[in-house]
N, C-alpha and C positions, 0 to 999 in steps of 0.2 A: 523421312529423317525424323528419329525420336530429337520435340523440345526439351528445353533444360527441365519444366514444366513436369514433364512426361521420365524424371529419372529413373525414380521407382520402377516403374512400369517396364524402362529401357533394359532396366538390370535383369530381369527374367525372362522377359522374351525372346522364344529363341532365334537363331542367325545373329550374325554382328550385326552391329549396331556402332555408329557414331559416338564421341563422344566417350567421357570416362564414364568406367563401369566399374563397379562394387563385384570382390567372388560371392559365388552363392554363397547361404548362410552353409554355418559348419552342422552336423546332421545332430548336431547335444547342443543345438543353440536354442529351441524352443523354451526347455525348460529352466535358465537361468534366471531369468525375469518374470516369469513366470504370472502375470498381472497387474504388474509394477506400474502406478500411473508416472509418465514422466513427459514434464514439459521441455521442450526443448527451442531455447530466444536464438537466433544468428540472424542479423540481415542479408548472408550470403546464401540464397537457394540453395544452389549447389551441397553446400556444407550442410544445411538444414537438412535437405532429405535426403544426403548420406547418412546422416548421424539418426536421423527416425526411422529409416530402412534398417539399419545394424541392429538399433534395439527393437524395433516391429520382429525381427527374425530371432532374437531371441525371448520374444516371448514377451515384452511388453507392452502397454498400453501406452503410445505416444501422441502426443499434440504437439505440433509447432507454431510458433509466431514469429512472426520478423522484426519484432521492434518490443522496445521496455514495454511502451505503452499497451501493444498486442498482450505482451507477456502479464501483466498486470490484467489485463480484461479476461484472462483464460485464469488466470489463480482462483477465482470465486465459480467459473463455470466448468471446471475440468478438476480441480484439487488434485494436482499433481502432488507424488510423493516421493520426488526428486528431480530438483530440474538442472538443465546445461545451460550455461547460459555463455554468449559470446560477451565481453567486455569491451571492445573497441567497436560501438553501434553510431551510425550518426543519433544527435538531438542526444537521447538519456542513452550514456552508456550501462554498463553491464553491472559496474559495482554501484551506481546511483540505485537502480531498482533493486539490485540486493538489498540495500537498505532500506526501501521503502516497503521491500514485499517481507522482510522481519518484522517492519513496525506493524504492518499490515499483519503479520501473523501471530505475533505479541498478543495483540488487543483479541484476537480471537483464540488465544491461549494454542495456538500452536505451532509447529517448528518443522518448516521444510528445508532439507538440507540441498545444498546448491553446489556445483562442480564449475569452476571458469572453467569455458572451454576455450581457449583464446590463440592468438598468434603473439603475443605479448607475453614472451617465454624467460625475460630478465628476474633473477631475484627480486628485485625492486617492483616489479609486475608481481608475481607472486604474491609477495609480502602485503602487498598494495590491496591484492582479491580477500586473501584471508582475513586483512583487517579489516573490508570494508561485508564481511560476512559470510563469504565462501568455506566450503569445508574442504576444498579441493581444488588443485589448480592443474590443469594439464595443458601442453604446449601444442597448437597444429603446426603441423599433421599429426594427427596422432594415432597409432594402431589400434585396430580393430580390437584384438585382444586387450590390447590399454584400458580399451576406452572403456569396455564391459566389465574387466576387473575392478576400475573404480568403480563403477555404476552397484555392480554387487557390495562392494566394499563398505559403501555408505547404505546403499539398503540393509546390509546385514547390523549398522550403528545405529539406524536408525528405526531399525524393529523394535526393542523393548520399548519406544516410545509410542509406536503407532498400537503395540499389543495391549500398552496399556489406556490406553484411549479406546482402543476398541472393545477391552473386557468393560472401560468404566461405563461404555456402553450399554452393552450387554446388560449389568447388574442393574442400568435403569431403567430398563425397560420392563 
């Protein structure tokens, strides 16, 4: 019997298997994301490495954490360039470290753009993400197709930033 631990892993192995399971990835799913580092905070397993596995299958590079605190120690060693973050965490929730990991990226002069991924689906929830520094708010459960079209959607807004960092780069070197 595949652990909760072991999701990932349950999802492609063949025979059934125990337990909810993710469909395979779609066969044009490698290239959406294509390298895209993205961190992704829930303190629900389950949630966690469904939402790494979806984007792992289309093609980007994911970390997860279970907590603000995780999520905060993984911004300086992994530099994600878009994270999900769950909003209702015990101890620091979700909009607390959005604002911390802004000031945090402020003072290093840069801007990673962030999606609630939440079950706190009220406008007032919303409203509440966005102003506390989210660029994105989406409701669980949320579909697969959802979830990737925001994930592209804010990668695609937030290129001209990383290309220009990356050319200013380039010209110093």
């Amino acid at each position: 019997m595949a652990s909760r631990g072991n999701l990932v892993d349950a999802q492609v192995a063949p025979g059934p298997k125990p337990g909810p399971t993710l469909p395979g990835p779609p066969a044009s799913a490698p290239s959406k994301l294509s390298g895209l580092r993205v961190l992704v905070i829930d303190d629900d397993p389950g949630t966690r490495e469904a939402v790494e596995q979806v984007l792992d299958w289309a093609g980007a590079d994911v970390r997860g954490a279970a907590s603000a605190a995780e999520g905060v120690a993984a911004l300086g060693q992994f530099r994600p360039e878009i994270i999900l973050c769950d909003i209702a965490m015990p101890g620091e929730d979700g909009c607390s470290f959005v604002r911390k990991m802004k000031a945090l990226n402020r003072d290093r002069g840069e801007e990673v753009p962030a999606i609630a991924l939440t079950a706190l689906a009220g406008e007032d929830d919303r409203q509440r993400a966005l102003d506390a520094g989210f660029q994105m708010h989406l409701a669980k459960p949320v579909e697969i197709d959802g979830l990737l079209e925001a994930v592209v959607e804010l990668s695609k807004r937030s290129a001209p930033a990383r290309l220009a960092n990356d050319s200013g780069m380039s010209q110093a070197r």
